[in-house]
LOPALUM-19281 format. One record per residue (C-alpha): residue in three letters; residue number from 1; x, y, z. Coordinates in steps of 0.25 Angstrom, whole numbers, plus 5000, padded with zeros to 4 digits. Example, Ala and Ser with C-alpha at 12.3 -4.5 7.8 and 13.67 -1.06 7.14 Angstrom:
BEGIN
residuo / num / east / north / up
ALA / 1 / 5049 / 4982 / 5031
SER / 2 / 5055 / 4996 / 5029
***
This chain:
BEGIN
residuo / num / east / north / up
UNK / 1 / 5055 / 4999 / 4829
UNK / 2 / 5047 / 5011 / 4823
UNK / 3 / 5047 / 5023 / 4836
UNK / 4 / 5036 / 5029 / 4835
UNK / 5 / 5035 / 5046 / 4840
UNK / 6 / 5026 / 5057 / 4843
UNK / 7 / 5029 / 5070 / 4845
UNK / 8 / 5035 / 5071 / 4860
UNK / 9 / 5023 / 5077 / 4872
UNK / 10 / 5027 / 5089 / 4878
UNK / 11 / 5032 / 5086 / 4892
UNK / 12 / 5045 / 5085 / 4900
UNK / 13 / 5044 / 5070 / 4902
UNK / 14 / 5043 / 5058 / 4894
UNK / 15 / 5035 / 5046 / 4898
UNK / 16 / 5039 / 5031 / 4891
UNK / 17 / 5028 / 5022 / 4893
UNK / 18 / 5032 / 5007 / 4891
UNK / 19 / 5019 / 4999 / 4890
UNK / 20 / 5005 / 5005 / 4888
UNK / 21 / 4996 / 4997 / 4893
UNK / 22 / 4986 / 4999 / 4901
UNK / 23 / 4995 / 5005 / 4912
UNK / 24 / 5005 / 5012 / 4904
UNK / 25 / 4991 / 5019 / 4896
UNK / 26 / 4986 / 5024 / 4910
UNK / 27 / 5002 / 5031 / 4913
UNK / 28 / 5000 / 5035 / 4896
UNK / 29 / 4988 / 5042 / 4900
UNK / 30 / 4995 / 5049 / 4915
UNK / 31 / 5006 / 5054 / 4908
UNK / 32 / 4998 / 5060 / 4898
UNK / 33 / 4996 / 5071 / 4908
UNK / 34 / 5010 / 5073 / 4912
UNK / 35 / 5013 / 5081 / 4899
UNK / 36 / 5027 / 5072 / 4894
UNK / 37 / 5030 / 5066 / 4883
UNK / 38 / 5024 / 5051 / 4883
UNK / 39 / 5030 / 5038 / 4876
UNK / 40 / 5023 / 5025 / 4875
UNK / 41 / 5029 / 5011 / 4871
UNK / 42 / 5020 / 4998 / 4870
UNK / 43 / 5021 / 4985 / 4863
UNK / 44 / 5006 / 4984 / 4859
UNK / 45 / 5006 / 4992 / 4844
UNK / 46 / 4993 / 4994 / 4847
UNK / 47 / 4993 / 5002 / 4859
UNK / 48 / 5006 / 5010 / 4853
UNK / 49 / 4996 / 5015 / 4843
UNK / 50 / 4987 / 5020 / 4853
UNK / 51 / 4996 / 5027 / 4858
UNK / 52 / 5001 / 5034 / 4847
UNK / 53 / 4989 / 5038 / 4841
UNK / 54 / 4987 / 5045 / 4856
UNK / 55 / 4999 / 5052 / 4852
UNK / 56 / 5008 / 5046 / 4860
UNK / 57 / 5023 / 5041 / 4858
UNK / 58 / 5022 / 5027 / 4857
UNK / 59 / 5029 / 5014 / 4855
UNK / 60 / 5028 / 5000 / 4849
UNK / 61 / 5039 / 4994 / 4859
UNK / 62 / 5042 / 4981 / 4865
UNK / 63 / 5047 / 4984 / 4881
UNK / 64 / 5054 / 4971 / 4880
UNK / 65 / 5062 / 4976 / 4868
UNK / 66 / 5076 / 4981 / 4873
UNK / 67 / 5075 / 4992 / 4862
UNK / 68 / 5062 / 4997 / 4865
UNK / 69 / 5065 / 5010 / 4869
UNK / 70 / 5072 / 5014 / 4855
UNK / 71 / 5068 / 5026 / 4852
UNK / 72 / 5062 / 5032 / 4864
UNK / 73 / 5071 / 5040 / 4874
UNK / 74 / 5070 / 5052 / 4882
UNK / 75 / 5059 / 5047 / 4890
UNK / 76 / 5058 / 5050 / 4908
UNK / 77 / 5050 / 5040 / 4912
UNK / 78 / 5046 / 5025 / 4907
UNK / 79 / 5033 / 5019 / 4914
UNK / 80 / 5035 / 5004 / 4910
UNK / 81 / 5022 / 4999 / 4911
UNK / 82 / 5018 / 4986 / 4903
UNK / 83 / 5009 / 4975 / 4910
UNK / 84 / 5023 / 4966 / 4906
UNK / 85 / 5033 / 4965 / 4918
UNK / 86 / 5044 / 4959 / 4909
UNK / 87 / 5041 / 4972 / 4898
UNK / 88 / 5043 / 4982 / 4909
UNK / 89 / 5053 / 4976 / 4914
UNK / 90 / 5062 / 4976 / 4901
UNK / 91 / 5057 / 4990 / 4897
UNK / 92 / 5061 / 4996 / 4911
UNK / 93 / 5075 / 4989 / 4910
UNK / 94 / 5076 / 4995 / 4895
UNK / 95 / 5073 / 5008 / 4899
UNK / 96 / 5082 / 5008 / 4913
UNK / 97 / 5094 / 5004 / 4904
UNK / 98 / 5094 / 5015 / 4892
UNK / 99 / 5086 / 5026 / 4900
UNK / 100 / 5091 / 5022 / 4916
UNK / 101 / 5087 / 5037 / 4921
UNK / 102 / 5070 / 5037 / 4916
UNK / 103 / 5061 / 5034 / 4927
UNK / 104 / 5054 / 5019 / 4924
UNK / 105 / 5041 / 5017 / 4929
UNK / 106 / 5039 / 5000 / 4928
UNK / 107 / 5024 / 4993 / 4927
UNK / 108 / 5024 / 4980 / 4937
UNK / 109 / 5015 / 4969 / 4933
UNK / 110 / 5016 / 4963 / 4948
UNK / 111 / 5023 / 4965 / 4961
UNK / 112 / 5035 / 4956 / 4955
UNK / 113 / 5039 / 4964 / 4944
UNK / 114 / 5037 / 4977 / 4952
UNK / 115 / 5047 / 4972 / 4960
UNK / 116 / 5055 / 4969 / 4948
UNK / 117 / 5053 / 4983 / 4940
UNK / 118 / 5060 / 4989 / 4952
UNK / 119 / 5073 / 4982 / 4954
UNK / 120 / 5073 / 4983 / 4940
UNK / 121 / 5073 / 4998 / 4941
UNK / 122 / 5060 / 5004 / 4938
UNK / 123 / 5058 / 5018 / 4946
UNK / 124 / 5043 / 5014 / 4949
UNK / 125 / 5035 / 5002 / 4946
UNK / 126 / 5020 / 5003 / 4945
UNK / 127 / 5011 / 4991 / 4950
UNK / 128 / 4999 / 4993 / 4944
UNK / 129 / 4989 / 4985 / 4954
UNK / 130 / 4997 / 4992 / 4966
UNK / 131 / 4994 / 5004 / 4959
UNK / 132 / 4981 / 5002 / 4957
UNK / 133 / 4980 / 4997 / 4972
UNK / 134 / 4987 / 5009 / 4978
UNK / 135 / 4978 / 5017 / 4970
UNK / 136 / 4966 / 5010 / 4975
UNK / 137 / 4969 / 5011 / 4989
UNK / 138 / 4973 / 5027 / 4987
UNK / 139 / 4960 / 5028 / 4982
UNK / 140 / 4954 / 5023 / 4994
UNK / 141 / 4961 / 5029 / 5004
UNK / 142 / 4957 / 5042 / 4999
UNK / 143 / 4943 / 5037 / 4997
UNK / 144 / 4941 / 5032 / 5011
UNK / 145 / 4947 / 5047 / 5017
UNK / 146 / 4937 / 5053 / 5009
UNK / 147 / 4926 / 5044 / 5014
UNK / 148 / 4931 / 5044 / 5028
UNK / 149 / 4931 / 5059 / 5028
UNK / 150 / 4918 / 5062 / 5020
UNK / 151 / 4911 / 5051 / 5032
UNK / 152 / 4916 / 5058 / 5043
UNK / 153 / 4910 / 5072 / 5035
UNK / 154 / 4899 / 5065 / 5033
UNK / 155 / 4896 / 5059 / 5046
UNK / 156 / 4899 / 5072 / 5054
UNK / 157 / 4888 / 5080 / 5044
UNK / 158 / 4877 / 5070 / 5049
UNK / 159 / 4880 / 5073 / 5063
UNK / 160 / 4871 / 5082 / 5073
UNK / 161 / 4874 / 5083 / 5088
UNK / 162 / 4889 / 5084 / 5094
UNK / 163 / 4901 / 5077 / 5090
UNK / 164 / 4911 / 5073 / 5100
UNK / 165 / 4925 / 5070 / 5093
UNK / 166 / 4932 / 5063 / 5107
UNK / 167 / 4947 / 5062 / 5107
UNK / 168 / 4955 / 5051 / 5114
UNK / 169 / 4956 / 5053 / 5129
UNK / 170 / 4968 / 5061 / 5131
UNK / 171 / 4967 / 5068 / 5117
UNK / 172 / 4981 / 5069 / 5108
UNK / 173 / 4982 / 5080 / 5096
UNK / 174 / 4978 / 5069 / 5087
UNK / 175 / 4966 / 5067 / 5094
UNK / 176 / 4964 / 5080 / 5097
UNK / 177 / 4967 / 5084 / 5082
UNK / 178 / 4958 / 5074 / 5076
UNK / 179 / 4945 / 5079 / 5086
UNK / 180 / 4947 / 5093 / 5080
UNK / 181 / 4948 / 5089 / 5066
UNK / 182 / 4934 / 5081 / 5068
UNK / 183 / 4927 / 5090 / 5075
UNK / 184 / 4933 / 5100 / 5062
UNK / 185 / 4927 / 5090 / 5052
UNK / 186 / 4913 / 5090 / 5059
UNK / 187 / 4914 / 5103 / 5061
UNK / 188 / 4915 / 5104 / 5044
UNK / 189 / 4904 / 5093 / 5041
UNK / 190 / 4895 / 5098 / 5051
UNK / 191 / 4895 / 5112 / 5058
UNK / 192 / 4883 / 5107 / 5068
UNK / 193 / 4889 / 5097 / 5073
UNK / 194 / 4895 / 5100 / 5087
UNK / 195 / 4908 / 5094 / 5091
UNK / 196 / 4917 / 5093 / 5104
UNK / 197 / 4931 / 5086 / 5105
UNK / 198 / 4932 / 5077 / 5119
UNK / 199 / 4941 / 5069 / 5126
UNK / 200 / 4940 / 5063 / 5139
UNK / 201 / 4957 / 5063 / 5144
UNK / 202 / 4966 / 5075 / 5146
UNK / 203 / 4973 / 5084 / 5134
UNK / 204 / 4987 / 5082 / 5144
UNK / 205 / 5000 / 5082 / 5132
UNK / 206 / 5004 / 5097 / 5131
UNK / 207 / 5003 / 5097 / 5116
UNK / 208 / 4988 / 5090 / 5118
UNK / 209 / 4984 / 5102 / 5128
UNK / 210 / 4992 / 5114 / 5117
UNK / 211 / 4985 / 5108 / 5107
UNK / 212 / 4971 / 5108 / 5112
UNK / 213 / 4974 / 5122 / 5120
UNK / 214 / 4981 / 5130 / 5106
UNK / 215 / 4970 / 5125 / 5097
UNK / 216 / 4959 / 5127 / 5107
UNK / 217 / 4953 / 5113 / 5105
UNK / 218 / 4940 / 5112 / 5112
UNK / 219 / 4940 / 5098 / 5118
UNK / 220 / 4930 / 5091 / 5129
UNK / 221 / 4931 / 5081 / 5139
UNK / 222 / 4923 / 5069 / 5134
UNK / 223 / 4911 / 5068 / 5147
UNK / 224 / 4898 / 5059 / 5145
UNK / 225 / 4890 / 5075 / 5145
UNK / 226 / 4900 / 5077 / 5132
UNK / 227 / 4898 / 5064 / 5124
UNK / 228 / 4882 / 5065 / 5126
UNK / 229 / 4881 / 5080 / 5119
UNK / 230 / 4889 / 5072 / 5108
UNK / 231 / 4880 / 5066 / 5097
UNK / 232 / 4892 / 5059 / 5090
UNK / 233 / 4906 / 5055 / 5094
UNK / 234 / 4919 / 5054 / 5088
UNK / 235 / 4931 / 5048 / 5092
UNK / 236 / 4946 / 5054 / 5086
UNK / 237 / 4960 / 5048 / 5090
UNK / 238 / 4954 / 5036 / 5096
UNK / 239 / 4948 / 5023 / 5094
UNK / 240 / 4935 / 5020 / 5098
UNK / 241 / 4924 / 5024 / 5110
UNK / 242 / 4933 / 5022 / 5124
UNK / 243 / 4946 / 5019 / 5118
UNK / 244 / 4954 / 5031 / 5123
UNK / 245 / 4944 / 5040 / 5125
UNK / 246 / 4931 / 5044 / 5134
UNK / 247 / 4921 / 5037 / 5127
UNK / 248 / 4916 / 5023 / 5133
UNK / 249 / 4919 / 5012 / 5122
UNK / 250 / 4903 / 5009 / 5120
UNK / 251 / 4903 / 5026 / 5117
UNK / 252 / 4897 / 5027 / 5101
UNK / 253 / 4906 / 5036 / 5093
UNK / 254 / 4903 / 5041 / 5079
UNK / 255 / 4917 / 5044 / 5074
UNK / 256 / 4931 / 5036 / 5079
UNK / 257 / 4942 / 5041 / 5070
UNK / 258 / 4957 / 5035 / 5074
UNK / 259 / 4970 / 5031 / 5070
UNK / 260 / 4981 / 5020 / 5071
UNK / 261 / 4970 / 5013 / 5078
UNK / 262 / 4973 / 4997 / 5076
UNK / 263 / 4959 / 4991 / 5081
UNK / 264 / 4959 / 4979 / 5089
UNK / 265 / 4953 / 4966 / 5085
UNK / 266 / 4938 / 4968 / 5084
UNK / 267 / 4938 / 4981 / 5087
UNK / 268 / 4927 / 4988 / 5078
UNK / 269 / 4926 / 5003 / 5077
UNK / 270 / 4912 / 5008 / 5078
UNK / 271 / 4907 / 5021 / 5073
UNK / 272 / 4900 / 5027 / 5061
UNK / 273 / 4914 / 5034 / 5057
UNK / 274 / 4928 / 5028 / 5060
UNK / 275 / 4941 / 5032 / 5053
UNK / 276 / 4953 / 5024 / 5061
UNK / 277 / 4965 / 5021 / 5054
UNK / 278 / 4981 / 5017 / 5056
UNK / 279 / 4983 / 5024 / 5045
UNK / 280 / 4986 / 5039 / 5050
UNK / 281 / 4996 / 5043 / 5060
UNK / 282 / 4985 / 5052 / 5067
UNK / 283 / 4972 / 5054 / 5070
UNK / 284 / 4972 / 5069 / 5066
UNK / 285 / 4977 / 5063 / 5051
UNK / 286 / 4964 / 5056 / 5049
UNK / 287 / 4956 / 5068 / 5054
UNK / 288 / 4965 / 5077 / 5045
UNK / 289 / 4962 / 5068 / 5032
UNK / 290 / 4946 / 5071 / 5035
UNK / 291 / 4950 / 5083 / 5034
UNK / 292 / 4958 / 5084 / 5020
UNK / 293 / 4947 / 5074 / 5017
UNK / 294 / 4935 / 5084 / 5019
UNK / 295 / 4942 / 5095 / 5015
UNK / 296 / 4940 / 5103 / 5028
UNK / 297 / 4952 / 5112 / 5031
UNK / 298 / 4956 / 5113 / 5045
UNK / 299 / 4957 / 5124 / 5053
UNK / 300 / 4970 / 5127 / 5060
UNK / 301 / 4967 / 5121 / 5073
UNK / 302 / 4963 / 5107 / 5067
UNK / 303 / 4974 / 5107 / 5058
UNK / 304 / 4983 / 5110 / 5068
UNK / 305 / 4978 / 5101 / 5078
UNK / 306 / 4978 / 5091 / 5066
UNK / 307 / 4991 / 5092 / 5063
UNK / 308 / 4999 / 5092 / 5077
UNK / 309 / 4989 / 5079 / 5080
UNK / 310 / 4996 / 5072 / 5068
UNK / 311 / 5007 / 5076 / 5072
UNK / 312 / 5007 / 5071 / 5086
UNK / 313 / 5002 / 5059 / 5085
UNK / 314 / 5011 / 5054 / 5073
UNK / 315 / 5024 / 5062 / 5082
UNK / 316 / 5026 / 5072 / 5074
UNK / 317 / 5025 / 5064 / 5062
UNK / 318 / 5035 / 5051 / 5067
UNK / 319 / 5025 / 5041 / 5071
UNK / 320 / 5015 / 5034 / 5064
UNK / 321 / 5014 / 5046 / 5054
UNK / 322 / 5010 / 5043 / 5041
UNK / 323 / 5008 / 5051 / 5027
UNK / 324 / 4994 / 5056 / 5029
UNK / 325 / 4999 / 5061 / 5042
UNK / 326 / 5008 / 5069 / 5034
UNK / 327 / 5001 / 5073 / 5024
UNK / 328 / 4989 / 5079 / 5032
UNK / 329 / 4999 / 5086 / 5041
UNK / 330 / 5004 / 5094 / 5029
UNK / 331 / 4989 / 5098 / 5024
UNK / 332 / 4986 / 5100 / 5041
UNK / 333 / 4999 / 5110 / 5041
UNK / 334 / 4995 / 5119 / 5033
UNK / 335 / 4981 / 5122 / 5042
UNK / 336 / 4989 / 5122 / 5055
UNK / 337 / 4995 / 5133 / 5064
UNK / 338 / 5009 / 5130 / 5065
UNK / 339 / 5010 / 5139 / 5077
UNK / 340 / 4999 / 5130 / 5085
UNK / 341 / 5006 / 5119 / 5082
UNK / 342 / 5020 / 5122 / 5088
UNK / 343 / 5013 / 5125 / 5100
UNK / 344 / 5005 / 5114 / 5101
UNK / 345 / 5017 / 5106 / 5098
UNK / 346 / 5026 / 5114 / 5110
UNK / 347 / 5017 / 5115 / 5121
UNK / 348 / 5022 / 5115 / 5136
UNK / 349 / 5022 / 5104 / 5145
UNK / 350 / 5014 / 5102 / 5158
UNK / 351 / 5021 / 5099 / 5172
UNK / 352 / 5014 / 5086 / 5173
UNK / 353 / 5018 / 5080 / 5159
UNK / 354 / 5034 / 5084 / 5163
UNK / 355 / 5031 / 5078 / 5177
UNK / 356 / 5024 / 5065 / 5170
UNK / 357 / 5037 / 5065 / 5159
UNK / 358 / 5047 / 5066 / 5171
UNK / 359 / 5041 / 5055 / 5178
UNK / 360 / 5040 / 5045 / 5166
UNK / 361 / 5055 / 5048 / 5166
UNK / 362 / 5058 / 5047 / 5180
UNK / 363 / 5050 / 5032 / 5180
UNK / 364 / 5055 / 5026 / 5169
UNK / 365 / 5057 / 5011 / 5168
UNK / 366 / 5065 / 5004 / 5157
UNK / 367 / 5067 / 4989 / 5153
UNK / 368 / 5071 / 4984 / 5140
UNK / 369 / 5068 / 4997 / 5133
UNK / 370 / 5054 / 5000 / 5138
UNK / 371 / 5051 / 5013 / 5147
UNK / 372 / 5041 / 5011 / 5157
UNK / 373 / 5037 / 5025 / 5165
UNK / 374 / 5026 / 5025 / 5177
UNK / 375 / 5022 / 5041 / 5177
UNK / 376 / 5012 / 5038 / 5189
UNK / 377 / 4999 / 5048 / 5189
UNK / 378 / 4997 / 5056 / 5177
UNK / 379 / 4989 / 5068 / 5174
UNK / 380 / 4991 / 5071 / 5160
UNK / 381 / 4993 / 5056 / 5152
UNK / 382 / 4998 / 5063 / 5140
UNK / 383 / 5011 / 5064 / 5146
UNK / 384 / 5013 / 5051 / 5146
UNK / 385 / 5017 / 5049 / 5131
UNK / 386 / 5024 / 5063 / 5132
UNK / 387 / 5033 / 5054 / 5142
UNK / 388 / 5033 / 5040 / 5134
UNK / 389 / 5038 / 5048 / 5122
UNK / 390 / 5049 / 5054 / 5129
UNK / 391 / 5054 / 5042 / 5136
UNK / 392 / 5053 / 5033 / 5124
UNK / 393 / 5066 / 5041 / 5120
UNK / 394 / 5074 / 5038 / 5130
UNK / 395 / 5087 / 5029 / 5125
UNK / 396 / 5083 / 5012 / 5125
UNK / 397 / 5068 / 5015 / 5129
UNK / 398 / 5061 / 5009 / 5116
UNK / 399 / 5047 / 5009 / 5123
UNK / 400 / 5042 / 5018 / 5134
UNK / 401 / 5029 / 5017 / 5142
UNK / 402 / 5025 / 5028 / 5152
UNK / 403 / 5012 / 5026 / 5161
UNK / 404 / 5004 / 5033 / 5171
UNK / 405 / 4991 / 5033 / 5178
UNK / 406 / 4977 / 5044 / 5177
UNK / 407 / 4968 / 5044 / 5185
UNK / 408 / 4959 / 5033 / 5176
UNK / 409 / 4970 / 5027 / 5169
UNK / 410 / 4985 / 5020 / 5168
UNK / 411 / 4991 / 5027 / 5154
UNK / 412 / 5003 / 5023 / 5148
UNK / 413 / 5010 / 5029 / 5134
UNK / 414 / 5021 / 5021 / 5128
UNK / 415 / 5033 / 5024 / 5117
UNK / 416 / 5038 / 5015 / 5110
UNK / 417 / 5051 / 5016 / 5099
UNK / 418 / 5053 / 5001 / 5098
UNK / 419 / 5048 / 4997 / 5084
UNK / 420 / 5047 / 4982 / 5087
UNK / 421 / 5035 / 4987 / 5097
UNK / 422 / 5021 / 4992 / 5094
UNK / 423 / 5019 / 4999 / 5107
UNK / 424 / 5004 / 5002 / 5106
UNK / 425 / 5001 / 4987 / 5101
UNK / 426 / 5010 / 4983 / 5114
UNK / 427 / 5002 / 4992 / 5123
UNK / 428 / 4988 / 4988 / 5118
UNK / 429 / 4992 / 4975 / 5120
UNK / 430 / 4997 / 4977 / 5133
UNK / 431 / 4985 / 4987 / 5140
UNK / 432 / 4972 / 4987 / 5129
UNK / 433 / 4968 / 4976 / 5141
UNK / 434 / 4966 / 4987 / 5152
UNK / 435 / 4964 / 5000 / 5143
UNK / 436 / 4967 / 5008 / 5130
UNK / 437 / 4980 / 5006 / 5124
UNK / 438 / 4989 / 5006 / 5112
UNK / 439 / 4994 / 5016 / 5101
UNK / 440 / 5006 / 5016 / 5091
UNK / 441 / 5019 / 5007 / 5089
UNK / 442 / 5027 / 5018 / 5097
UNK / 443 / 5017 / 5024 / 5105
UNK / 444 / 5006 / 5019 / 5114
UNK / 445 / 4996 / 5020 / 5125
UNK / 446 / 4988 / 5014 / 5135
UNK / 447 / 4976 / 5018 / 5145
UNK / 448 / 4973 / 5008 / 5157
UNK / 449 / 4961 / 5013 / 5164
UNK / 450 / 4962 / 5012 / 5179
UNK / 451 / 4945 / 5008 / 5181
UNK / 452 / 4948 / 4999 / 5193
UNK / 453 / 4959 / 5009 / 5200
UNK / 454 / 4950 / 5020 / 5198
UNK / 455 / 4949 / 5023 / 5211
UNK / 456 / 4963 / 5024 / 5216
UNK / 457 / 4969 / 5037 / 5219
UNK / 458 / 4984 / 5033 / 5219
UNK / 459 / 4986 / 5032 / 5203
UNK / 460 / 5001 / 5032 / 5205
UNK / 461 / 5002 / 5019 / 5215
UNK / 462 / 4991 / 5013 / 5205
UNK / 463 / 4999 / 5013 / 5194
UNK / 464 / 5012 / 5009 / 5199
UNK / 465 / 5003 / 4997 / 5205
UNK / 466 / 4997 / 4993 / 5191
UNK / 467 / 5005 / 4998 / 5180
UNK / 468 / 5015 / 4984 / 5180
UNK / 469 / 5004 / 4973 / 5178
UNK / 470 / 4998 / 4982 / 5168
UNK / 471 / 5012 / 4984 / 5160
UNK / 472 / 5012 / 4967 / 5160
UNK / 473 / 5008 / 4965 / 5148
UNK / 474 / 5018 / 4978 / 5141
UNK / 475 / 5027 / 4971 / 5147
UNK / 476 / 5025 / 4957 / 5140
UNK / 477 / 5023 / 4962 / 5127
UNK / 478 / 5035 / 4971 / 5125
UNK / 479 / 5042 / 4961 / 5132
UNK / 480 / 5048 / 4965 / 5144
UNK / 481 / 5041 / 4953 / 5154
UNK / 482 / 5055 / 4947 / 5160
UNK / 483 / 5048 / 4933 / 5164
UNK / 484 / 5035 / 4929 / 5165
UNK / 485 / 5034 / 4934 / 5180
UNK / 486 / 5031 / 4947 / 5173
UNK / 487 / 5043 / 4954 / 5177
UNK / 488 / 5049 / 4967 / 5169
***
């Protein structure tokens, strides 16, 4: 068989393309751009004149024939690319056994023979349908941030009035975080448009009260004279009106943006904008995103709270973190004050957390690897999960629940290291019945408000009285019920 040169391309690489086709045209036409040397082999005369009348190396081969590469050496890389699963095959086996170092990149025809092309040693194996899928679905992902972003733009523009952006009740730096970036946003889309940040809990977790202190967050106390001045609400870090926060569940709101939020059955979110999704390891992520989205670069007070509420709420990037959590941390880093941060991050802690740390320490009770702490009256609730995460540590505790009692409220923060366990599914299950709760597989949460004991001043003796037959039903579903007279 008759080889058939032109004068080599300029380039550091060469490119063997086995099967022009459809396919191997389009990869012809991408490596056209790469500047190296190109050689082409097909079995169809027809199309190996095309080819060489477009000046390129090509060859009138068989891939089936055990000599078809005679002649042809000194190649990098071979894309094997026919639409025939048995040519690809034997061509790939050729070129393995007399040139075992060249990169092969195999065409698969169906699910089968990608599995096939592989054992067989091809470095990578192109499905074309899954390529064209994943490309689909690439394509809209980008589409929907950009659509979600340039709604939310557009929907602040319209606005006149005040905008209230309401936290969840005892604000975290990703709630907090995320409130600064929106009112940012709004800020950008519509300079009249007033807004105010509001909560209707207590800042109490010393990193929550550095945060808000160092970066000199202006935050208010949601009151019924508050939400009348506003014109529009919306909701950051939570899921709806009265879930976790001072709204009453009937309260309209204009904007509810979440995440890790799995909806129960039924359950319809209503506002004119909503962007809730599993899919980011913080809410800050989905605020940051809007950001890159609009092109809006943050200051360094937004991007420093934005970047420490990723952080905390994916724990320092070891829980639930994902890529674009990563990914708009790097473009966050370079907008933040590093500075800040460290003391945000270091902050001293108050004599009432130690006290409520020491006496989930001194109360602890243990069965079967579950931790069960009663810290009595609390004060400042955010130092319950500072306790639950330091006594989910101690040796043969998989699971720790620490709980007190407010003024309004029995709270309860639980930890949880046993992979066979969601925790904030148990917990849901468990309390949803009486009051807000649930969270993560290995941390979770639960508000039981008081309503009918609101009028009893000893907390203390109240909680000790009703914490057991509320803690029923954990028991039963992590299984630690004994017998059926309910005993632990």
């Amino acid at each position: 068989m008759q080889d058939y040169r032109l004068p080599g391309v300029p380039g550091n690489r060469t490119y063997l393309i086995c099967g022009c086709g459809s396919v191997g045209y389009l990869i012809l036409e991408e490596l056209k751009k790469e500047g190296g040397r190109l050689l082409c082999m097909d079995n169809n005369p027809e199309r190996v004149q095309e080819l060489r009348e477009q000046k390129i190396e090509a060859f009138l081969r068989d891939m089936l024939d055990a000599d078809m590469l005679h002649g042809i050496a000194d190649f990098n890389v071979a894309f094997v690319v026919s639409d025939s699963h048995e040519a690809n095959s034997v061509a790939m086996r050729t070129i393995r056994e007399k040139y075992p170092r060249v990169h092969v990149v195999a065409r698969a025809v169906d699910p089968i023979s990608e599995k096939d092309l592989i054992q067989e040693g091809a470095d990578l194996v192109l499905y074309p349908q899954q390529v064209v899928a994943s490309a689909a679905i690439d394509h809209l992902q980008k589409f929907q941030k950009h659509h979600l972003s340039k709604q939310l733009f557009d929907i602040l523009s319209s606005w006149t009035g005040t905008l209230g952006i309401i936290t969840h009740t005892n604000p975290d730096p990703d709630a907090i975080s995320s409130a600064m970036a929106l009112a940012a946003i709004s800020k950008k889309a519509n300079p009249q448009l007033e807004t105010h940040i509001l909560y209707d809990g207590i800042i109490g977790h010393q990193e929550n009260r550095t945060l808000v202190n160092l970066l000199d967050i202006k935050m208010e106390k949601v009151r019924p004279e508050t939400l009348a001045e506003c014109s529009h609400l919306a909701l950051v870090d939570s899921k709806g009106p009265g879930i976790n926060n001072g709204l009453l569940s009937t309260t309209p709101v204009d904007i509810i943006i979440d995440h890790h939020y799995e909806p129960q059955a039924g359950t319809v979110i209503r506002a004119p904008f909503v962007d809730v999704r599993q899919s980011a390891g913080a809410c800050a992520t989905i605020l940051t995103e809007y950001l890159i989205e609009l092109e809006i670069e943050p200051d360094q007070m937004v991007a420093t709270a934005l970047l420490y509420g990723i952080r905390a709420d994916t724990k320092q990037f070891r829980r639930n973190v994902t890529p674009r959590d990563l990914e708009y941390s790097a473009f966050l880093l370079k907008y933040s004050d590093e500075d800040l941060l460290e003391k945000i991050m270091s902050p001293q802690y108050a004599h009432e957390t130690i006290d409520i740390i020491g006496d989930a320490i001194n109360n602890r009770k243990t069965k079967n690897g579950y931790l069960f702490s009663n810290v009595g009256y609390v004060r400042n609730r955010d130092a319950l999960p500072q306790a639950a995460d330091l006594l989910i540590n101690l040796e043969g505790i998989s699971t720790a629940l620490v709980y007190g009692i407010t003024d309004d409220a029995i709270i309860m923060s639980g930890r949880n290291r046993d992979l066979r366990l969601n925790l904030g599914n148990v917990m849901s299950e468990a309390f949803s019945d009486l009051g807000d709760a649930g969270g993560h597989a290995t941390m979770a949460a639960a508000s039981i408000p008081l309503h009918v004991f609101s009028s009893v001043r000893e907390k203390k003796g109240l909680l000790e009285m009703v914490i057991e037959p509320i803690l029923q039903n954990f028991y039963r579903l992590v299984g630690l019920l004994e017998d059926e007279t309910g005993e632990v």
